[in-house]
PASEBA-1860 file (N, C-alpha, C; in nm, 3 decimals):
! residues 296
1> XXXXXXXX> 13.796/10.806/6.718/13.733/10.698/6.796/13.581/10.698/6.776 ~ 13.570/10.569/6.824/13.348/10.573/6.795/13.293/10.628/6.892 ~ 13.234/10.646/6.914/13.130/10.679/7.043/13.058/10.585/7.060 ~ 13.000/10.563/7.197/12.980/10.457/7.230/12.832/10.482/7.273 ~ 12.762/10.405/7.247/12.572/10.409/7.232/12.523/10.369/7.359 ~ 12.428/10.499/7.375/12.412/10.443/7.533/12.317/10.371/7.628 ~ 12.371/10.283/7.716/12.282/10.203/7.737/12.163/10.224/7.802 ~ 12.108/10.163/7.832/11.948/10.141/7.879/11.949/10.200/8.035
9> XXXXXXXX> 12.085/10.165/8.050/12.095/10.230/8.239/12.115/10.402/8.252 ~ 12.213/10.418/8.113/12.172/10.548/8.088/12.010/10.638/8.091 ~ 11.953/10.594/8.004/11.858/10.607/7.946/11.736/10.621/8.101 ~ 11.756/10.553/8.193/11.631/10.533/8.318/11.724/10.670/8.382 ~ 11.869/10.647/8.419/11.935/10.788/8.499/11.864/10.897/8.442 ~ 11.843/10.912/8.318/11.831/11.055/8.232/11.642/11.090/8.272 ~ 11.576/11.000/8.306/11.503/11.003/8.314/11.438/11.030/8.492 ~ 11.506/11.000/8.569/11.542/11.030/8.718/11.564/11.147/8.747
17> XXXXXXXX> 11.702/11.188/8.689/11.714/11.329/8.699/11.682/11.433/8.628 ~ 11.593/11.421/8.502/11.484/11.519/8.490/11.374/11.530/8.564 ~ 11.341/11.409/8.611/11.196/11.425/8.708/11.218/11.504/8.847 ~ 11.359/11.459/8.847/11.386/11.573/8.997/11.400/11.697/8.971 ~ 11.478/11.729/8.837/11.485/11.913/8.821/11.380/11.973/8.755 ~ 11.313/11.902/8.643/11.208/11.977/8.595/11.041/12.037/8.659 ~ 10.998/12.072/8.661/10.891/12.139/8.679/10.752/12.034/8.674 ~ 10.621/12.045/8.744/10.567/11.940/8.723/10.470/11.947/8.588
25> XXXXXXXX> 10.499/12.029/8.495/10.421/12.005/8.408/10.517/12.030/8.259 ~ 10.686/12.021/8.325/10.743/11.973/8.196/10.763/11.840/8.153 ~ 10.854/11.792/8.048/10.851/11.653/7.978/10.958/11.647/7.909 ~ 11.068/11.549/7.943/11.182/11.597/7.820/11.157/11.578/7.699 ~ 11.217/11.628/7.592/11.183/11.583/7.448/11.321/11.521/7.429 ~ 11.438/11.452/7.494/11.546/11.372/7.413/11.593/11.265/7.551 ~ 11.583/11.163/7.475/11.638/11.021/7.564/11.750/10.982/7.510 ~ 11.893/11.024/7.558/11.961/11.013/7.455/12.046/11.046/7.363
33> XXXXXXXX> 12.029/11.014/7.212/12.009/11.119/7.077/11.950/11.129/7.071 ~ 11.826/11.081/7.067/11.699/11.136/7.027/11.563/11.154/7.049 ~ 11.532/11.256/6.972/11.447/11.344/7.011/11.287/11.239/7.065 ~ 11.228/11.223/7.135/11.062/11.192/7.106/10.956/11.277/7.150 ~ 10.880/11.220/7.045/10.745/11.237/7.063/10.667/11.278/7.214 ~ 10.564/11.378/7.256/10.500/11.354/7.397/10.441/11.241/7.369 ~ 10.350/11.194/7.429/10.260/11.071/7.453/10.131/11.119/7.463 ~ 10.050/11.091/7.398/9.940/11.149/7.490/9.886/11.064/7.537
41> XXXXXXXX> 9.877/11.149/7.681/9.838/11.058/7.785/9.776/11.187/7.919 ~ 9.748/11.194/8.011/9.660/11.245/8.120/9.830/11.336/8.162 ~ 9.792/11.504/8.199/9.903/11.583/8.241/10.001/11.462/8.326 ~ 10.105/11.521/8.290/10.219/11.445/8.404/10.321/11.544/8.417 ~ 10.413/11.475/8.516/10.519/11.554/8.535/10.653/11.445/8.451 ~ 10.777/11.495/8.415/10.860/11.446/8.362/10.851/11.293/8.392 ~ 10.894/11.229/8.299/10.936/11.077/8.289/10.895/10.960/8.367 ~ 10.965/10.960/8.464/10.911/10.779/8.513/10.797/10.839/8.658
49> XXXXXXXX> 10.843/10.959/8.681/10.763/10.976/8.811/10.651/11.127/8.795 ~ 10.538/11.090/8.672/10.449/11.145/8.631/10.364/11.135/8.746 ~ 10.278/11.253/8.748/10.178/11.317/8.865/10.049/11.368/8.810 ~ 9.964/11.340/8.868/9.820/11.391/8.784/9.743/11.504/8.932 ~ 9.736/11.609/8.929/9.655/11.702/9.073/9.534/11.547/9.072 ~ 9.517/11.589/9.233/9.384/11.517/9.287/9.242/11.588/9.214 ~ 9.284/11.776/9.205/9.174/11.863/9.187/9.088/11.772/9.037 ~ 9.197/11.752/8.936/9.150/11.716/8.813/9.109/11.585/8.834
57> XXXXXXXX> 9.161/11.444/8.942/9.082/11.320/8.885/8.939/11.337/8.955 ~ 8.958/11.442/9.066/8.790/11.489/9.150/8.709/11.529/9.058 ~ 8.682/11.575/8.946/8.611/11.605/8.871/8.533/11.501/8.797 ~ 8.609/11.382/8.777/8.539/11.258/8.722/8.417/11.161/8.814 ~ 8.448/11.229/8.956/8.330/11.173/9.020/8.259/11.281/9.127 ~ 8.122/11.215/9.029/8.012/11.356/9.026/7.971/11.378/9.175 ~ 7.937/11.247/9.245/7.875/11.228/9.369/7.974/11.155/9.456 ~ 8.005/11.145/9.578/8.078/11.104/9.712/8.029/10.955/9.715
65> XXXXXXXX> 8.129/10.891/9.694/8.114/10.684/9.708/8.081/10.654/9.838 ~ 7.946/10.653/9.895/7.924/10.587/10.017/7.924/10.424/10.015 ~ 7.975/10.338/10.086/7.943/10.238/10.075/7.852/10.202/10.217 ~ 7.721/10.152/10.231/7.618/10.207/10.346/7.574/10.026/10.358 ~ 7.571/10.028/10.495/7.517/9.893/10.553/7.410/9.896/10.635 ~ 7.330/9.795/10.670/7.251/9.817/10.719/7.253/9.731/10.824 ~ 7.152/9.676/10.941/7.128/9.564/11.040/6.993/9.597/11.116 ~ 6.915/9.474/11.103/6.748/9.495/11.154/6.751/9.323/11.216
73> XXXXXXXX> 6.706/9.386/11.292/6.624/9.277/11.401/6.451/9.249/11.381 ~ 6.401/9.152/11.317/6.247/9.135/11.368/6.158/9.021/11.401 ~ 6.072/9.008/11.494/6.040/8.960/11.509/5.927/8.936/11.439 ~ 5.902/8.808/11.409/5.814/8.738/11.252/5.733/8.623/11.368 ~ 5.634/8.591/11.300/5.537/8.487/11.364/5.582/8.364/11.286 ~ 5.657/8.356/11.122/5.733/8.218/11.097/5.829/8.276/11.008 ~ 5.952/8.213/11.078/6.099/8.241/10.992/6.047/8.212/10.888 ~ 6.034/8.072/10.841/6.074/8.024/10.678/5.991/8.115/10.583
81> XXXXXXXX> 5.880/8.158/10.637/5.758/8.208/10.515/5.909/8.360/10.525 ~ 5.870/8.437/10.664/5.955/8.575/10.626/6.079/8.533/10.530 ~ 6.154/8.430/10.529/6.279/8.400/10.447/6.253/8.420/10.292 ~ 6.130/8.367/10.274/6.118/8.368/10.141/6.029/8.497/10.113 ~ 5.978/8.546/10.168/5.949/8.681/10.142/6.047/8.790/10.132 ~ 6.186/8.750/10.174/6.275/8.860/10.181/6.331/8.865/10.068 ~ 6.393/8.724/10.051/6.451/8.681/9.897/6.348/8.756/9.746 ~ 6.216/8.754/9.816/6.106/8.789/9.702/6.136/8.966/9.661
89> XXXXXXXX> 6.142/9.032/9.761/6.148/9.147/9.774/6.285/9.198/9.732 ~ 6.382/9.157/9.766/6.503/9.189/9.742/6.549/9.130/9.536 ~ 6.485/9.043/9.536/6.459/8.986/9.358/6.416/9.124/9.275 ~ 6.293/9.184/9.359/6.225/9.304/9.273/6.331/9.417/9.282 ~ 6.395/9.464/9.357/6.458/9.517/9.332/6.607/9.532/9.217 ~ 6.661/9.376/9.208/6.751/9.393/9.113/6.858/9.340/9.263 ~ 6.849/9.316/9.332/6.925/9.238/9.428/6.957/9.078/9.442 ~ 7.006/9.094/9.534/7.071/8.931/9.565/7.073/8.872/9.733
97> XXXXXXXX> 7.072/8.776/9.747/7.072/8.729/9.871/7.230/8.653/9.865 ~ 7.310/8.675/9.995/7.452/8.657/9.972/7.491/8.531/10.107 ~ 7.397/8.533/10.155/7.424/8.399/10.306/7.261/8.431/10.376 ~ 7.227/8.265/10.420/7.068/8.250/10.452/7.100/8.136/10.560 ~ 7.105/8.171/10.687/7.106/8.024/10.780/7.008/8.044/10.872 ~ 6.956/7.929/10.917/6.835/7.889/10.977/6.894/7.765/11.072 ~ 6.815/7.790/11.215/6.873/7.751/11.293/6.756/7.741/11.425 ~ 6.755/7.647/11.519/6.604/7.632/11.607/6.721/7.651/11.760
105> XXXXXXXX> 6.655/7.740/11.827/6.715/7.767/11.936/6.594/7.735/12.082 ~ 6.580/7.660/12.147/6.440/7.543/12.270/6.364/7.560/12.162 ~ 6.390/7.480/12.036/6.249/7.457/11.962/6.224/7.514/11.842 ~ 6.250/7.684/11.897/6.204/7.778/11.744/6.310/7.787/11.699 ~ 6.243/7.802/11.568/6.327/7.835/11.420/6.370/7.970/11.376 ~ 6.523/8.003/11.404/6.551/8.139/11.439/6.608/8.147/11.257 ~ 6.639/8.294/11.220/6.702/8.251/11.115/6.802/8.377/11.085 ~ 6.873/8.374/11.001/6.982/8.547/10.903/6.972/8.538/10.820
113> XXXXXXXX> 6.943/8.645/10.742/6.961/8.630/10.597/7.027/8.776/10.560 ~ 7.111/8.779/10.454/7.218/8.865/10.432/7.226/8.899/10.281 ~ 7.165/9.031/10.281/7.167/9.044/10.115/7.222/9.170/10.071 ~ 7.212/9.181/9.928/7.255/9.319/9.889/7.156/9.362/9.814 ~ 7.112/9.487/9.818/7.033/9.597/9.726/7.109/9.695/9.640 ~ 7.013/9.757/9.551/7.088/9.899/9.496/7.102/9.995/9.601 ~ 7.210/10.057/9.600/7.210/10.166/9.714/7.077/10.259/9.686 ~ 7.054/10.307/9.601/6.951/10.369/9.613/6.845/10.337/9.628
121> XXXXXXXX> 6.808/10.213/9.659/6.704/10.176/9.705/6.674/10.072/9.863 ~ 6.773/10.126/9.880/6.808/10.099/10.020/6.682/10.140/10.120 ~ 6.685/10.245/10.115/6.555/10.323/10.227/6.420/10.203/10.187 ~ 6.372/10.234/10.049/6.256/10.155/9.977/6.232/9.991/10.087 ~ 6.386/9.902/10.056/6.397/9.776/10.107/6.419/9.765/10.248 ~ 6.481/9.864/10.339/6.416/9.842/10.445/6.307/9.841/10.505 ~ 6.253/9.954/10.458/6.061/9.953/10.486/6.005/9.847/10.443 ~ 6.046/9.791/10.304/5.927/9.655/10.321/5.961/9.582/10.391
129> XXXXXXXX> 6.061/9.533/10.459/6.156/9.420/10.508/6.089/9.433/10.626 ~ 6.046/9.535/10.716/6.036/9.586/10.846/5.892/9.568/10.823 ~ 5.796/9.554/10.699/5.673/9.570/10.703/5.669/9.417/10.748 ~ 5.704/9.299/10.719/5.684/9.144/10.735/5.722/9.154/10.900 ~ 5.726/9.244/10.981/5.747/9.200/11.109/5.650/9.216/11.183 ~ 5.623/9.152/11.313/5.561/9.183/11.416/5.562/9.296/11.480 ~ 5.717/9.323/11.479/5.765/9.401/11.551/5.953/9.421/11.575 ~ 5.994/9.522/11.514/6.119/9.588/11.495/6.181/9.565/11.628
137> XXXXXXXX> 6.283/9.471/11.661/6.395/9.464/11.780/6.467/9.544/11.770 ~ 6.587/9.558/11.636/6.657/9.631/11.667/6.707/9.676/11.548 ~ 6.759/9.792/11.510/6.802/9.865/11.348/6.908/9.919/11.374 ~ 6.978/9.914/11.299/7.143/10.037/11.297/7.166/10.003/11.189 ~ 7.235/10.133/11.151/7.286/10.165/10.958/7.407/10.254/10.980 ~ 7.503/10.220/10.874/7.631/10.297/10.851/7.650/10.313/10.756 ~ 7.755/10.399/10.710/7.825/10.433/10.609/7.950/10.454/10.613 ~ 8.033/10.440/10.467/8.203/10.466/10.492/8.201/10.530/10.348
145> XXXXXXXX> 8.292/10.660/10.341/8.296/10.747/10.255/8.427/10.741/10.204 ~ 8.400/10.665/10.075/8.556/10.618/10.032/8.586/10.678/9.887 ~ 8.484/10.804/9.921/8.498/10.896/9.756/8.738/10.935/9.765 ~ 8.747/10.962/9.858/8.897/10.999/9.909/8.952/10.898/9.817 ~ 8.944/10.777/9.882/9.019/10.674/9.841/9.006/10.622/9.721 ~ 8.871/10.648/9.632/8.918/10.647/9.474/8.948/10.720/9.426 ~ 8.936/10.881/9.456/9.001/10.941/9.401/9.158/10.969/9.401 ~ 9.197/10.893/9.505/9.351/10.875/9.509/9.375/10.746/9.418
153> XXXXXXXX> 9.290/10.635/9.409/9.356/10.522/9.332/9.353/10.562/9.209 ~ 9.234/10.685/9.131/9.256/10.698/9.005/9.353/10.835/8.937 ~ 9.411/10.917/9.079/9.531/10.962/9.021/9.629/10.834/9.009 ~ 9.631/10.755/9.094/9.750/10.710/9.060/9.733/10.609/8.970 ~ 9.629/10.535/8.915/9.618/10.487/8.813/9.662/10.562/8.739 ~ 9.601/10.698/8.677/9.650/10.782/8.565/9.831/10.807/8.543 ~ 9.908/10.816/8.669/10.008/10.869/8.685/10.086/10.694/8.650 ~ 10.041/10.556/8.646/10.112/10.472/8.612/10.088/10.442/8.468
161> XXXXXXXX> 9.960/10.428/8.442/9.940/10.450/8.277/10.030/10.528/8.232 ~ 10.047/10.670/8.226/10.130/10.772/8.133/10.301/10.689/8.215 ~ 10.313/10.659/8.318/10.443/10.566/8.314/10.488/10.458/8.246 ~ 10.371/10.374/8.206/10.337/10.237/8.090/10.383/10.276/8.014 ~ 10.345/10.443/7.915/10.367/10.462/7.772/10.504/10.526/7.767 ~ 10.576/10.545/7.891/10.707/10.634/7.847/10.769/10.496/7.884 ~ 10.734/10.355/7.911/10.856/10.251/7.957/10.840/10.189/7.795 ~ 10.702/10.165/7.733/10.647/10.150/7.621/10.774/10.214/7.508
169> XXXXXXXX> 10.766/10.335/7.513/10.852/10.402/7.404/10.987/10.371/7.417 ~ 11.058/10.366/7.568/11.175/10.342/7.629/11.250/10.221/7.549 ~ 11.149/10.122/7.529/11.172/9.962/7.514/11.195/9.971/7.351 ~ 11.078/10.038/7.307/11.128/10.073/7.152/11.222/10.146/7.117 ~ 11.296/10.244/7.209/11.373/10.336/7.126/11.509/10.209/7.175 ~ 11.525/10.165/7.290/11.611/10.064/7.336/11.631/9.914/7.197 ~ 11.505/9.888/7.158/11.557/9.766/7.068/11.600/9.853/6.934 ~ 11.580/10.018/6.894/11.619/10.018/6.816/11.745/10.015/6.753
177> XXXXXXXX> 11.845/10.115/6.916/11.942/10.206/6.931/12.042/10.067/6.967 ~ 12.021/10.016/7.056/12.117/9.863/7.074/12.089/9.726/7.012 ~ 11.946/9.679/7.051/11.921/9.571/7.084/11.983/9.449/7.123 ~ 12.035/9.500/7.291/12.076/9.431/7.322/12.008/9.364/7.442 ~ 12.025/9.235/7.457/11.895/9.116/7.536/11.907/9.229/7.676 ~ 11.983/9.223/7.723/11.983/9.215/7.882/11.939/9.398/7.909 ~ 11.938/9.498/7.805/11.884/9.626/7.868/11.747/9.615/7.770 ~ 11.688/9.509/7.686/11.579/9.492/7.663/11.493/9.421/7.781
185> XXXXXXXX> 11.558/9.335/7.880/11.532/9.285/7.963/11.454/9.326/8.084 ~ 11.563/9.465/8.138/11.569/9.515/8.220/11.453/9.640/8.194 ~ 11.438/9.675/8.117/11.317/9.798/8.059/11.192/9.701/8.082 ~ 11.158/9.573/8.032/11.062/9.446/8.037/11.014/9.422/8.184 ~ 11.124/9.406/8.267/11.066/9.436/8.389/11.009/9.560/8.448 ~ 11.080/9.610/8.428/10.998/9.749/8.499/10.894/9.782/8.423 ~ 10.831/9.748/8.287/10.707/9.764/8.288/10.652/9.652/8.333 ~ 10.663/9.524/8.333/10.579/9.394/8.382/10.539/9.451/8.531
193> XXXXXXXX> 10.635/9.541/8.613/10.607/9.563/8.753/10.478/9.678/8.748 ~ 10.528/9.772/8.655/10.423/9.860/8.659/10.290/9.821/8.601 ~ 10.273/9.709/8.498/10.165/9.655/8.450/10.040/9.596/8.590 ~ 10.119/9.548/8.667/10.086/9.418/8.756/10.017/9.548/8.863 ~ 10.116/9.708/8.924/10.047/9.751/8.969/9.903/9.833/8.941 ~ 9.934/9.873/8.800/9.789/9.882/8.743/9.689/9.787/8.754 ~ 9.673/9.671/8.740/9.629/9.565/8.737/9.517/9.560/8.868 ~ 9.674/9.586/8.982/9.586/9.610/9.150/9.506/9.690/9.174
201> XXXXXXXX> 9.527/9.832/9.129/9.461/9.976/9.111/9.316/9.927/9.067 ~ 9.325/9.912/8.953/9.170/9.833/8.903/9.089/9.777/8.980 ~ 9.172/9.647/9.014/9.093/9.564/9.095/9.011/9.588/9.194 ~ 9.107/9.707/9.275/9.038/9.790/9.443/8.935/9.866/9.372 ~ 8.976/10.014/9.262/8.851/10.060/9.239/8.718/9.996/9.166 ~ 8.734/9.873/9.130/8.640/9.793/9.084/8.563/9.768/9.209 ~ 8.629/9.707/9.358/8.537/9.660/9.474/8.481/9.767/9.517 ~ 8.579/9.891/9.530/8.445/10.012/9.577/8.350/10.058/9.505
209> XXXXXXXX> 8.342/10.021/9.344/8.263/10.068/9.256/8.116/9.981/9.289 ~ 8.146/9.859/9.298/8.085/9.782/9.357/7.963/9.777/9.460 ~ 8.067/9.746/9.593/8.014/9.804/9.735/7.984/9.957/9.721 ~ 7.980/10.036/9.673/7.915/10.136/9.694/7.850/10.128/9.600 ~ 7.783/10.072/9.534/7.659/10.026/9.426/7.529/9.977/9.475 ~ 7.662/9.847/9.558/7.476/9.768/9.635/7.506/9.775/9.726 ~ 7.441/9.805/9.857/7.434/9.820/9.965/7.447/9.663/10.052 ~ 7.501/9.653/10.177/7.469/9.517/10.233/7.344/9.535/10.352
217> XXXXXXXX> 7.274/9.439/10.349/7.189/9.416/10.474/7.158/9.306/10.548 ~ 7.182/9.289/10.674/7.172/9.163/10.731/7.046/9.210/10.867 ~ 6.970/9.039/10.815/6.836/9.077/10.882/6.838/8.985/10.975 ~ 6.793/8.998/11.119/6.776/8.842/11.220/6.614/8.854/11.220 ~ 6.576/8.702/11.199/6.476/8.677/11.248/6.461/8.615/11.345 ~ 6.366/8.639/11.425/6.353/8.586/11.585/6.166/8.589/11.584 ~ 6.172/8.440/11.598/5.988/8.428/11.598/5.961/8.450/11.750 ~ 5.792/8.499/11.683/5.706/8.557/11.807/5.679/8.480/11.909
225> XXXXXXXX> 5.699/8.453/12.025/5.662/8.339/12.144/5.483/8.374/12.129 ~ 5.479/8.485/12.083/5.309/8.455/12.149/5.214/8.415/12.028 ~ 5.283/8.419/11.914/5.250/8.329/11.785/5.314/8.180/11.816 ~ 5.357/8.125/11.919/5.368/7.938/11.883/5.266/7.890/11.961 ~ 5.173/7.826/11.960/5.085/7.754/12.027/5.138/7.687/12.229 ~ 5.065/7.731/12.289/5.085/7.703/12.385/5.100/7.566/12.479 ~ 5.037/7.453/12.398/5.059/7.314/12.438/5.198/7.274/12.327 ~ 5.238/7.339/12.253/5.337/7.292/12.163/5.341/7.191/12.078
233> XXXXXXXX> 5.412/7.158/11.944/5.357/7.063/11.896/5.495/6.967/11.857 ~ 5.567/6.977/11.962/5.675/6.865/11.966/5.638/6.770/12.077 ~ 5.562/6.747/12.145/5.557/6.660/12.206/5.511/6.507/12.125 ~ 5.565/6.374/12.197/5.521/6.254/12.117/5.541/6.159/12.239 ~ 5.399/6.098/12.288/5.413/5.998/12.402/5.529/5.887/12.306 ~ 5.514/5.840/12.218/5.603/5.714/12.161/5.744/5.761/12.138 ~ 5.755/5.899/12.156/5.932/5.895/12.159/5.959/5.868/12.316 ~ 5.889/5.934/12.423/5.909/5.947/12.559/5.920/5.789/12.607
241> XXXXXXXX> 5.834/5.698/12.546/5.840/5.562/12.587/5.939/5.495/12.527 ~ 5.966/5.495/12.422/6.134/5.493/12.353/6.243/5.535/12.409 ~ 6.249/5.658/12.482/6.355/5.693/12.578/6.327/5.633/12.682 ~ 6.252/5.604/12.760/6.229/5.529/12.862/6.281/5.378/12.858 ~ 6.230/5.311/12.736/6.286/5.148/12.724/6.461/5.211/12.718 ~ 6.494/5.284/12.648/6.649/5.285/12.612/6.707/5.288/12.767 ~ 6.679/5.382/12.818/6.701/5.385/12.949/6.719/5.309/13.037 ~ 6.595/5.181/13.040/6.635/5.084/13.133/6.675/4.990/13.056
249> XXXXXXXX> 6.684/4.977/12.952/6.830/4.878/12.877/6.885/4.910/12.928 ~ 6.955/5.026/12.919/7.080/5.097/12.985/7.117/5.071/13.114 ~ 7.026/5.053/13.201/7.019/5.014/13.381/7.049/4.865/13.320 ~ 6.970/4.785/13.244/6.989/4.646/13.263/7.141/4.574/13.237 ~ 7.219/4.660/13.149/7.319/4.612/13.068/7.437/4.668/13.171 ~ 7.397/4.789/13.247/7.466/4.828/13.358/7.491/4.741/13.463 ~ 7.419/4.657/13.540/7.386/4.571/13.599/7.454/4.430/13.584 ~ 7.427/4.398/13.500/7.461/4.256/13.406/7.647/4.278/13.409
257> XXXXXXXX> 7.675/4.404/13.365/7.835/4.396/13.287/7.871/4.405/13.459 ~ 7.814/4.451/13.545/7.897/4.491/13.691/7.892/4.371/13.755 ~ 7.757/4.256/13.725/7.784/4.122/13.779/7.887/4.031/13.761 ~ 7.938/4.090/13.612/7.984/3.959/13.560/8.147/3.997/13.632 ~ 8.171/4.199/13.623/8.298/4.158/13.665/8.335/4.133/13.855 ~ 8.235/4.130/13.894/8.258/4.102/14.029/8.249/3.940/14.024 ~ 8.144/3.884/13.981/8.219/3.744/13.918/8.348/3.704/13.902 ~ 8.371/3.734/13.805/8.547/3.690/13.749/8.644/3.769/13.774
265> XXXXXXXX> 8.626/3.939/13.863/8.765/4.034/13.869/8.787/4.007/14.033 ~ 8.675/4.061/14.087/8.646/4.115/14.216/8.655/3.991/14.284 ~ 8.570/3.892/14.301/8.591/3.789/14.395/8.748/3.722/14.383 ~ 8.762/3.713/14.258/8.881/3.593/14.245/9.018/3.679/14.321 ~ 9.041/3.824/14.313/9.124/3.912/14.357/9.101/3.905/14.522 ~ 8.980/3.909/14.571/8.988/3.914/14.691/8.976/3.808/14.744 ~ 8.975/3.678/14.711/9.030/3.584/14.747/9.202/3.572/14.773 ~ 9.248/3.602/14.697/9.410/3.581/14.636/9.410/3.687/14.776
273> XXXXXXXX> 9.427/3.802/14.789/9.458/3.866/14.915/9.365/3.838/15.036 ~ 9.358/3.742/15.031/9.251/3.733/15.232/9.334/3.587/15.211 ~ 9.394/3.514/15.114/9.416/3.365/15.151/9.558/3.395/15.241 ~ 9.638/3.477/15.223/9.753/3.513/15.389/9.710/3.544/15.486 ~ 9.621/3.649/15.488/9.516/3.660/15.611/9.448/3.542/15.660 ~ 9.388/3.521/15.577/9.277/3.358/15.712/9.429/3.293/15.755 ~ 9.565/3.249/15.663/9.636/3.152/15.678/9.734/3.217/15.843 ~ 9.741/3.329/15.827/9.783/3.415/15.963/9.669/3.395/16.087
281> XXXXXXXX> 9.547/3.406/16.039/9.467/3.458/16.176/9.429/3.268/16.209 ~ 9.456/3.160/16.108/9.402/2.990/16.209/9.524/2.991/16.292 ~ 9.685/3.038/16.205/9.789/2.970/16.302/9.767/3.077/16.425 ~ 9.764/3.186/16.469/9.707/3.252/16.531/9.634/3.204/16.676 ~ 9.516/3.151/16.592/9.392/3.124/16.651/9.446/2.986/16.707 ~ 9.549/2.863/16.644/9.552/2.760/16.713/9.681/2.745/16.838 ~ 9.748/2.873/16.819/9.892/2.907/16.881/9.786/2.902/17.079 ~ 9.653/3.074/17.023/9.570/3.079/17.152/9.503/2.951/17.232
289> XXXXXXXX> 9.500/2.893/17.143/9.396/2.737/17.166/9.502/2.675/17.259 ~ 9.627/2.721/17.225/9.740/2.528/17.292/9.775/2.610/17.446 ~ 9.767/2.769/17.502/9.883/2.797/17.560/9.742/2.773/17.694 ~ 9.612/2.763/17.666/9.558/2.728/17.816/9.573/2.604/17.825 ~ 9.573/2.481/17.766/9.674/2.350/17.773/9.783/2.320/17.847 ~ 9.853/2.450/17.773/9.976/2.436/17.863/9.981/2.442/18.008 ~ 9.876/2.530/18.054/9.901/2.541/18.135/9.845/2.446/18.262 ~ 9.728/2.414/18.199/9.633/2.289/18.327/9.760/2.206/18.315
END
């Protein structure tokens, strides 16, 4: 009889249950019949469920990923000039301004502006930022230490890569040994899945690479009351007399629309209900009139 070539479902089992019995720094050498090649690729443990120590991807990062924020309050004698002085300052550095709103709260012109720096020059850009003030309201700064959390996304990056190249070889030794569609299929997905989670891995350690690059800072400005002039310079007799005419338009047209409907709503209605009344109170009134008649 023939022997019968085995399939692709074989081939993932064989690969399952070496990862459960072997050791974490063995690797089978046969899928199968035959024999392959290691891969080179970052230590693993057997087949689909390769492992990289945390100790070894800790070594690739030299210094602890802070990602550090900042928040300052100051008071400025004019938002718009401090606005563009911040933008100026934060330019020299190699920064960016990321949201800028301006806004007048009884009058003054309050404003935020929200940028990012190099982390390391963080300390540098608050001091000048704080130098354009009158006077410092309020400061608080944080940090979040997410050295942990890349160093866990780049074991497990490493540990899906060296999974890529054993689904990689899987797929080739599969179109060689069968080629048949549906366990070429089925190998296709499970790397498209594992591709897509690499993909994510990246993406996250890309944002902390990031945020812990440039720092964020968000600044309020709040102008000085004893920098705005004391007679103020919003006042305008010709708007006040403009509100004034609008006003008694407003009384006049008030007036006018309430004449017209007591005119045509109000009278004509209270006519219609008093015409049973008067017609009750004459017969009434002429019933009283006849009965002293009667009686002389």
């Amino acid at each position: 009889m023939k022997s019968r070539k085995p399939s692709v479902l074989t081939f993932i089992l064989v690969f399952v249950l070496v990862a459960a019995a072997c050791a974490p720094g063995a690797a089978p050498k046969l899928v199968g019949d035959v024999e392959r090649p290691e891969p080179e690729v970052a230590p693993r443990a057997a087949g689909y469920g390769a492992t990289v120590s945390e100790a070894d991807a800790a070594k690739s990062i030299e210094e602890r990923m802070l990602v550090r924020t900042a928040n300052v309050s100051l008071v400025v004698t004019n938002t718009e000039d401090s606005v563009a002085q911040i933008k100026s300052i934060v330019t020299s550095f190699g920064g960016y301004v990321v949201d800028t709103r301006l806004w007048r709260d009884e009058g003054q012109l309050r404003g935020s502006v929200t940028v990012r720096v190099p982390a390391d020059d963080l300390d540098d850009a608050l001091s000048q930022f704080k130098a354009l003030a009158v006077k410092v309201e309020r400061e608080s700064s944080s940090s979040q230490d997410v050295t942990e959390e890349y160093t866990d996304l780049s074991v497990r990056l490493r540990n899906l890569e060296a999974t890529e190249q054993e689904l990689l070889e899987l797929l080739g030794t599969v179109r060689e040994r069968t080629g048949k569609a549906e366990e070429i299929l089925a190998v296709h997905r499970e790397l498209t899945n594992i591709r897509g989670q690499i993909e994510q891995l990246k993406g996250r350690m890309q944002y902390l690479e990031r945020t812990s690059a440039m720092s964020s800072v968000t600044i309020e400005l709040i102008p000085d009351i004893l920098s705005q002039p004391i007679a103020g310079t919003g006042w305008r007799p010709s708007e006040t007399v403009a509100n004034a005419l609008r006003s008694l338009l407003r009384t006049v047209r008030f007036i006018a629309n309430a004449a017209i409907w007591i005119v045509l709503y109000v009278l004509p209605v209270a006519v219609i209900v008093l015409i049973p009344f008067a017609i009750v109170w004459l017969i009434w009134r002429r019933r009283r009139k006849g009965k002293p008649a009667a009686k002389a």
